[in-house]
N, C-alpha and C positions, 0 to 999 in steps of 0.2 A: 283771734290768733290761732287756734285751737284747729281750726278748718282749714286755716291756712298751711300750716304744718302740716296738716295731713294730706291735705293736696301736693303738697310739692315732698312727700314721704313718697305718695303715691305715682309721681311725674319720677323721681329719682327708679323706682323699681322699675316700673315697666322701661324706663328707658335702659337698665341694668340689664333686664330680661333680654329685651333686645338686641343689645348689645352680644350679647351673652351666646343670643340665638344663631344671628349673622357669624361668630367665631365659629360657631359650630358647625355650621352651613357650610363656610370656609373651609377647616381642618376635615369635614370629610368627602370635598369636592379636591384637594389638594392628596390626600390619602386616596380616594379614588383617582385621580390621574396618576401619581405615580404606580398603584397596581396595574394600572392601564398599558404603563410603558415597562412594566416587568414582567407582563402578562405575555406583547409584542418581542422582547429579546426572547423568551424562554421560546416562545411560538417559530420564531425564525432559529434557532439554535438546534431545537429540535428537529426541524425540517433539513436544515445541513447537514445534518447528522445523518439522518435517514436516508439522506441524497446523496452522500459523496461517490462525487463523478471525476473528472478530470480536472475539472475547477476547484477540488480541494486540495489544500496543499498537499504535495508531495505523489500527486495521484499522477500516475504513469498516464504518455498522451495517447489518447485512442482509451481508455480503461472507462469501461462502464464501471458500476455502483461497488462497491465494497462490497463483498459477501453473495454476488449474484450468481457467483459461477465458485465450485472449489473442485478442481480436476487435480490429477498426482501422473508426473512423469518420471521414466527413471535415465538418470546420465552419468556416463562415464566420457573421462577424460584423461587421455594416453597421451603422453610428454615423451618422446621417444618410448620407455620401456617402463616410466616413472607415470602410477596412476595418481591424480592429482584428489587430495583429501578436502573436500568440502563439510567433515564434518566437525570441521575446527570451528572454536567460536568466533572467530573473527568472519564465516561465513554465515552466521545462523541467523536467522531472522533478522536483516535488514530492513525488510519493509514490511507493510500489510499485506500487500498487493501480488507477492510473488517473492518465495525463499526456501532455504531449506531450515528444516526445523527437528528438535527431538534429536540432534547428535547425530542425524545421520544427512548423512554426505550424498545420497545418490539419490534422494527421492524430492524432485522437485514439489510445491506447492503451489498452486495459483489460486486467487483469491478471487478474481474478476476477471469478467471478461475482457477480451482484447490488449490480454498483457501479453508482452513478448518475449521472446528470452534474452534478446539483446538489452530489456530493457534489468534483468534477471542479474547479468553482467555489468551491467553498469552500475546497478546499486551496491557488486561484491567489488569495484574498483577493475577489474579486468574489461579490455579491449579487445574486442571482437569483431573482424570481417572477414570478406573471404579469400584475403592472403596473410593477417599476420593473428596470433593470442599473444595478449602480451599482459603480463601482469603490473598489480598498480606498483612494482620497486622497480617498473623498468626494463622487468625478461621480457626477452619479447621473441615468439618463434614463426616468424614468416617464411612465405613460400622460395624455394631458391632452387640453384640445379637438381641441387642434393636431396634437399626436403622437401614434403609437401605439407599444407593444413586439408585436412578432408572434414566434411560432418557428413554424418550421416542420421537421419531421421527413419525412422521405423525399415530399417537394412539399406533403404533407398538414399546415394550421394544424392548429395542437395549443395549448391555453391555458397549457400549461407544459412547460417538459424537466424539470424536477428529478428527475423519478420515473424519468426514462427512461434504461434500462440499452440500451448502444449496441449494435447487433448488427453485426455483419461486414457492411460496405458504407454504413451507414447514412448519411444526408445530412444537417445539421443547419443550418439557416440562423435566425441571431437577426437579426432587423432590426428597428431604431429611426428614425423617421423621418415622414413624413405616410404618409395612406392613398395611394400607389401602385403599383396592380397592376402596371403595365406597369415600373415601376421592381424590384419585388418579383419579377417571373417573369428580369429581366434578372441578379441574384443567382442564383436559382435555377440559371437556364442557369451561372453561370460556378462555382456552389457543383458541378455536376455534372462540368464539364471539370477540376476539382481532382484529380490523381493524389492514391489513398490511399496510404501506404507504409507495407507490411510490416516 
């Protein structure tokens, strides 16, 4: 009886052991696959990170990578005789991609390439082509007998900004108002003594 007992002592451990081993095998084939699949999100999360192109949310269309390009223009905006203040915060940093920032009002920012300024407008709620500005309550100053909208980009009339991606130094003057030159080059001069800030 004595052998017999110890035999089947010995049949019970090793089958324990066993047992024991297989769990073990288990809990770190189960622990390695989930590091596996935490490994895979962290790996793709990282990479969209790095990547954000126009495929990530809120990414302007045409806009290369976040952070690829950072250019600074300067703009003024003449409403008849009324210069329009972007350095309110309901204009400041709307997006990543292209804003004003630091309180002031005239010194565009862009973050990436192939942002446009139409698209600059669109994130501050204003309507922009090249017969009406119309703000997001509804003003709206279009072209008619009386008034005209002009832009002008670096002194040069241009029929629209929307397309125009800002280059480092650029000048951008929107004016709404009657046709006057000598009123329009008076902007101009004061659109150029505008410090840009880096």
């Amino acid at each position: 009886m004595g052998k017999k007992t110890r035999k089947e002592r010995e049949d019970k451990r090793e089958s324990f052991a066993s047992q024991r081993s297989k769990q073990k095998r288990k809990s770190i084939l189960i622990a390695g696959g989930i590091f596996a699949v935490v490994a895979v999100i962290v790996g793709i999360s990282v990479y969209n990170f790095t990547n954000l192109t126009e495929s990530a949310p809120g990414a302007p269309p045409g806009s290369g990578t976040l952070g690829d390009e950072h250019e600074h223009a300067s703009i003024l905006v003449r409403i008849f005789t009324d210069k329009f203040d972007f350095s309110l915060p309901a204009y400041q940093i709307k997006n990543s991609w292209i804003h004003f920032e630091g309180q002031d009002g005239t010194t565009v920012h862009r973050h990436s390439s192939g942002v446009t300024l139409g698209y600059l407008f669109e994130t501050l709620g204003i309507f922009i082509d090249e017969n009406c500005y119309v703000f997001a309550d509804g003003r709206e100053f279009c072209n008619s007998d009386d008034y005209s909208l002009k832009y002008f980009i670096n002194h040069e009339s241009v029929p629209s900004i929307n397309e125009h991606v800002v280059k480092e130094g650029d000048r951008v003057l929107i004016y709404y108002d009657t046709e006057d030159q000598e009123q329009i080059d008076t902007y101009l001069s004061e659109l150029d003594a505008q410090l840009i800030l880096g």
